[in-house]
N, C-alpha and C positions, 0 to 999 in steps of 0.2 A: 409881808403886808398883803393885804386881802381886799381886793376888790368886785363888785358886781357889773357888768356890763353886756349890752343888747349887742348880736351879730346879726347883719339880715344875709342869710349868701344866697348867691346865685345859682339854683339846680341844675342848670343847664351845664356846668362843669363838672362829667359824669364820673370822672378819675378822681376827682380830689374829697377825698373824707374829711369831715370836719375835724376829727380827733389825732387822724394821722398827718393830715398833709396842711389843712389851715390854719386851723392851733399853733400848731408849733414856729410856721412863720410867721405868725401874728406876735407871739412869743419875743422872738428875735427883735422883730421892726420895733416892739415898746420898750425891748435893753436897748435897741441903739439910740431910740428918741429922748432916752434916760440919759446916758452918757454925757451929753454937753451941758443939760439941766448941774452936771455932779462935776465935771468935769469939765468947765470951757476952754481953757487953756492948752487941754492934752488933747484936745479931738480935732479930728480931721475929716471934709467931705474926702468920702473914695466917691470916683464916678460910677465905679462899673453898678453896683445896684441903689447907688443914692446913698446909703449909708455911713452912717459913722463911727467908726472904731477909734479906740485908743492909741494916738502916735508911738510909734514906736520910738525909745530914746529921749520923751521930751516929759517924762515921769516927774520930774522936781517941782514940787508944790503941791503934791500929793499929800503930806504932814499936814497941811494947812485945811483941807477941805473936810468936811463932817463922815464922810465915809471912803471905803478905802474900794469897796467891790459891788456888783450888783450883780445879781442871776435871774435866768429867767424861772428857776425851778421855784415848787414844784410845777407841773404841768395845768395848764388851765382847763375846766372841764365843765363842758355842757352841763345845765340842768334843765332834766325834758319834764319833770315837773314842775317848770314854771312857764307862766307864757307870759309874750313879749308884752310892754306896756306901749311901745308908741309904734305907731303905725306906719310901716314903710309906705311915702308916695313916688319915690324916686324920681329920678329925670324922666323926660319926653323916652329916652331911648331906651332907659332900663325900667319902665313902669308896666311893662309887661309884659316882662320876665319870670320865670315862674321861679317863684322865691319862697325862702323858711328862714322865719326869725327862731332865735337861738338866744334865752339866757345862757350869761357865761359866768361860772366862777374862775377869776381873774385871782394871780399872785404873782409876786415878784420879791424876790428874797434881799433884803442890804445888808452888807459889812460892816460893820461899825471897825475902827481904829481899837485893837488889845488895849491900849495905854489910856483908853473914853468909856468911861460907862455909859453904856448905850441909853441907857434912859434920860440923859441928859440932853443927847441929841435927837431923840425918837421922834418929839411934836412934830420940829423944823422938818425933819427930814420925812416925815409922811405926810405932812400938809405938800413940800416942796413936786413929791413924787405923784400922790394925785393930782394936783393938779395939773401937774405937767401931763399924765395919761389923761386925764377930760380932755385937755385941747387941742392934743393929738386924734385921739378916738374924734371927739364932736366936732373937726376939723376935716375930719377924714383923711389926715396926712399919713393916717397909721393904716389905715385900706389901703392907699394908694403905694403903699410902701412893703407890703406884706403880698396879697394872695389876689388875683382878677377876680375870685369868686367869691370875695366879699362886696358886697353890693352898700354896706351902712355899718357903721359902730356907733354907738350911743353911749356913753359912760354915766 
């Protein structure tokens, strides 16, 4: 599944490459905000980074739900031939910040159940998954949960 969305990061975090180090936990933080969307039953807050994983041992009723897996592959990837449409104002503290917005090509791969032909579930389960990433991303719960040098997501 393929989605489009705006990054604005923060320059001032000299170490972190968009493609190596922010991507990929941006990656992460939208399979876990996926997980309870697919999964309410099996998932569990861990403290250590706010996140949610799948319980271990508490699997039964998996049969029952529209998909069995999610991944974060393939990899999400900047396009520097496009430029942003809305305009970072940020807060009082981070408005200026010297900053670069970023379209992103966004994916996230689902499982369907062997025994389901996928097409039958595909609507439910792609309306279910973007929206869940809009209101994470236009929430900023998906910043706040992934990289300090994302500054905005916009979906």
């Amino acid at each position: 599944l393929r989605y489009r969305y705006e990054l604005v990061q923060d320059l001032s975090y000299l170490d972190s490459d968009l493609t190596e180090d922010i991507l990929p936990l941006l990656e992460e933080a939208v399979s876990d905000w996926l997980l309870p969307a697919f999964f309410p039953d099996e998932c569990l807050e861990i403290d250590i980074f706010g996140m949610r994983r799948l319980q271990y041992g508490n699997l039964r009723g998996l049969q029952s739900v529209n998909i069995v897996g999610l991944s974060g592959a393939p990899p999400d990837l900047p396009l520097d031939q496009e430029e942003c449409y809305y305009d970072y104002s940020g807060s009082s503290s981070t408005r200026d910040v010297e900053h670069e917005c970023h379209v992103v090509d966004g994916s996230v791969t689902i499982y369907f159940p062997p025994n389901r032909p996928a097409s039958t579930l595909l609507s439910a389960t792609t309306l279910t998954t973007l929206r869940s990433i809009q209101d994470g991303m236009n929430s900023q719960a998906l910043a706040k949960m992934s990289h300090p040098a994302i500054l905005q997501l916009t979906f």
